[in-house]
C-alpha positions in Angstrom: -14.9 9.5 -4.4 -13.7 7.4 -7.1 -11.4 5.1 -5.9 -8.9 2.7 -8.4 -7.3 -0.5 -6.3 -4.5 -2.3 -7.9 -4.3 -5.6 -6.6 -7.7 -5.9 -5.6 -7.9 -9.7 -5.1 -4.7 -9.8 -2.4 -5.6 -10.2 1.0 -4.6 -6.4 1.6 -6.4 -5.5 -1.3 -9.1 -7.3 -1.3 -10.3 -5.9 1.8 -9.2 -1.9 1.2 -11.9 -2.3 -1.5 -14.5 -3.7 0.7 -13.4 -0.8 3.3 -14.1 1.8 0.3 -17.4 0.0 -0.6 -18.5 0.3 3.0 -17.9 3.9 3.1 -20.1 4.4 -0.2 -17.1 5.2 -2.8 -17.2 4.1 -6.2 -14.5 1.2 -6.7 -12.6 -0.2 -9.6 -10.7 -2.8 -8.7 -8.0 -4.0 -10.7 -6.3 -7.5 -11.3 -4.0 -8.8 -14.0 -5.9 -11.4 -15.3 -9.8 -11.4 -15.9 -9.8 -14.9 -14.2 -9.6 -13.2 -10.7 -12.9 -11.3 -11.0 -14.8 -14.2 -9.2 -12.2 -13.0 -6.5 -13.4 -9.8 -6.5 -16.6 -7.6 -4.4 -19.3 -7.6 -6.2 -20.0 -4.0 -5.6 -16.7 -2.8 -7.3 -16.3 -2.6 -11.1 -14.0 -5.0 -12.0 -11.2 -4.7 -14.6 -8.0 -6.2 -15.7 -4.6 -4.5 -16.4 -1.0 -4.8 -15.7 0.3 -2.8 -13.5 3.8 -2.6 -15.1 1.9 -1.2 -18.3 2.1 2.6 -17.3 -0.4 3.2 -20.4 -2.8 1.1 -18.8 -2.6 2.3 -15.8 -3.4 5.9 -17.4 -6.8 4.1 -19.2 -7.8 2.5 -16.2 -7.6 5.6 -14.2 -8.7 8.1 -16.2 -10.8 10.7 -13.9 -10.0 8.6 -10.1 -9.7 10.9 -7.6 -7.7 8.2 -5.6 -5.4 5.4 -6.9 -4.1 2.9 -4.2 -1.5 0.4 -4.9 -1.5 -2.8 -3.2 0.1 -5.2 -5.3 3.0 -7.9 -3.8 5.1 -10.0 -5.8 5.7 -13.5 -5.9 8.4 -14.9 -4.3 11.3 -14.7 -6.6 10.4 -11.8 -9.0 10.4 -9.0 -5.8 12.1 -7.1 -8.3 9.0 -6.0 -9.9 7.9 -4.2 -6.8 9.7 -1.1 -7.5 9.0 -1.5 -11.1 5.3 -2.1 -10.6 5.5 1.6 -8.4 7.4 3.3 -11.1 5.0 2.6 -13.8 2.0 3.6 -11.4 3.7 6.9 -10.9 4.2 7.4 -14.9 0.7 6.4 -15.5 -0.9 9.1 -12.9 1.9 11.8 -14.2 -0.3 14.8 -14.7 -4.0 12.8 -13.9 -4.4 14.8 -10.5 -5.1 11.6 -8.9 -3.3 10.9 -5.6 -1.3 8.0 -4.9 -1.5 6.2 -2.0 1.2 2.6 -1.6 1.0 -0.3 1.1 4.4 -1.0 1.2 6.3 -2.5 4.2 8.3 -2.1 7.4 11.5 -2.8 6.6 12.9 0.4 6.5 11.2 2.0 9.5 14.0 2.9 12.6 13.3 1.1 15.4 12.4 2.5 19.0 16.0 3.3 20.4 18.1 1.3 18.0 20.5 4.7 17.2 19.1 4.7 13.7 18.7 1.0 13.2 16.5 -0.1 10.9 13.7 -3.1 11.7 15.5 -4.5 8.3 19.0 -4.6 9.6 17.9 -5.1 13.6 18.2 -8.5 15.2 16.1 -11.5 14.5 14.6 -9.8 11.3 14.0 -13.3 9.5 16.4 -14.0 6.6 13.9 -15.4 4.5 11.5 -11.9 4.7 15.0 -10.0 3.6 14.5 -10.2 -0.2 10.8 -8.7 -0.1 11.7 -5.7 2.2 14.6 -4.7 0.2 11.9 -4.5 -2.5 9.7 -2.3 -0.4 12.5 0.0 0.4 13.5 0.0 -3.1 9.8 0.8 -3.8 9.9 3.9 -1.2 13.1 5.5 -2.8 11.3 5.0 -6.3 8.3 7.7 -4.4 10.9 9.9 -3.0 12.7 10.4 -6.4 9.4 11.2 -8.1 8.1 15.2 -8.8 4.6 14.7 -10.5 2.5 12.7 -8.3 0.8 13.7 -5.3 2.0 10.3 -3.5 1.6 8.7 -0.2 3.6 5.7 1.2 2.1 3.8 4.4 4.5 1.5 6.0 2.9 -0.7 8.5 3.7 -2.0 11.8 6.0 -5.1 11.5 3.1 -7.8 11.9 0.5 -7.5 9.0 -2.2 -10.3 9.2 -5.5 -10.8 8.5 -7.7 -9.8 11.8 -10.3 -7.6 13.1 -12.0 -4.1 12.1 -10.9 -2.3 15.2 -11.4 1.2 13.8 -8.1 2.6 16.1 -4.9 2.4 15.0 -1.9 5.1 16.3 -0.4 6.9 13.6 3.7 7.3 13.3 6.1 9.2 10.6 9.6 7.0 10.2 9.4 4.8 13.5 8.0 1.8 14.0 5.2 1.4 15.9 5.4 -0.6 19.4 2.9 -1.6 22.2 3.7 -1.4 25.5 5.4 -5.4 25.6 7.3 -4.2 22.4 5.2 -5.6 20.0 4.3 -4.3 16.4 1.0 -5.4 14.8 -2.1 -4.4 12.9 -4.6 -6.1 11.3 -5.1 -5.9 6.9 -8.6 -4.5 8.1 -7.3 -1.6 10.2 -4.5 -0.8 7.6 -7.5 -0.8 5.0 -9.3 1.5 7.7 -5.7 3.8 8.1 -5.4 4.1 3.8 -9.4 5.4 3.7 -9.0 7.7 6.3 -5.9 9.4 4.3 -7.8 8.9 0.8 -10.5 11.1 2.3 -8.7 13.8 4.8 -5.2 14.0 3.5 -2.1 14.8 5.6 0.5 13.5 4.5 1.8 14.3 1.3 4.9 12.5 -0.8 6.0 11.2 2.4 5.5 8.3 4.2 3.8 7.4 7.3 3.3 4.9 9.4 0.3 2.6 11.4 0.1 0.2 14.3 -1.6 0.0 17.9 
């Protein structure tokens, strides 16, 4: 498969491309400014663009089967998160490719909280608040789309850099809990999660969900 990876020098990104390399896909993996490349696997083919440009984004995936957004903003310009989604969706309008989006917890309902979200449930940090009310502003941007053939993974509330497990449980709107109540999954079993739906999909504009 040909595979585009926006956002391919983040710590998410960085090693979804490595997880695409490993599986023998061809990769192009995509940062805004030519000075990451040194950042980048050497097995992908590396090229710059902004991913607010939504002509860009059309060049740089011309003929991708699969285009996977993992981009994060800096602290202080989360507003671009929803923008940065909106232009990816413009720029695969009509392409064919699929769209698959790391996005974040926020909005998932947590385990018996009568709708509650893990945004609005106790002890969500304050200073996490701006960034998840960018992802969930990136999530409505996917649901009020028609054109792409999108896919939205939120994952479980801890996200860290970790282990290739392979296993992860799979989830819809929920978030995802251990037996002690905890919510985790590595970047390398998320990376694992967004292969497995690049190459058998199931879900489709919708969003799903990962932990262990």
């Amino acid at each position: 498969m040909r595979i585009t990876v926006f956002g391919a020098a983040g710590a998410a990104g960085s090693r979804i491309v490595t997880e695409a390399l490993d599986r023998g896909h061809r990769v192009t993996a995509v940062v805004r400014s030519p000075e990451r490349y040194p950042d980048l696997h050497p097995g992908a083919r590396h090229r710059s663009g902004d991913a607010l440009d939504p002509g860009r984004i059309a060049e740089l995936t011309e003929g991708q089967d699969v285009v996977i957004g993992a981009t994060r903003p800096v602290p202080g310009r989360e507003e671009e998160h929803a923008a940065v989604t909106r232009a990816l969706l413009a720029g695969l309008a009509g392409s064919g490719a699929r769209l698959l989006l790391l996005g974040g917890a926020g909005s998932l309902l947590l385990p018996g909280g009568d709708g509650l979200t893990v945004l609005d449930g106790p002890g969500f940090p304050p200073s996490w608040r701006p960034i998840a009310l960018a992802c969930n502003e990136q999530l409505a941007a996917c649901r009020e789309d028609r054109t792409v053939d999108w896919a939205y993974l939120s994952p479980a509330a801890v996200l860290e850099p970790g282990e290739r497990t392979g296993r992860y449980r799979l989830g819809t709107d929920e978030l995802l809990v251990d037996a002690e109540g905890n919510s985790a999954i590595s970047m390398e079993d998320v990376a694992v999660a967004l292969l497995d739906e690049a190459e058998r999909p199931r879900h489709h504009r919708t969003r799903f969900t990962v932990g262990y």
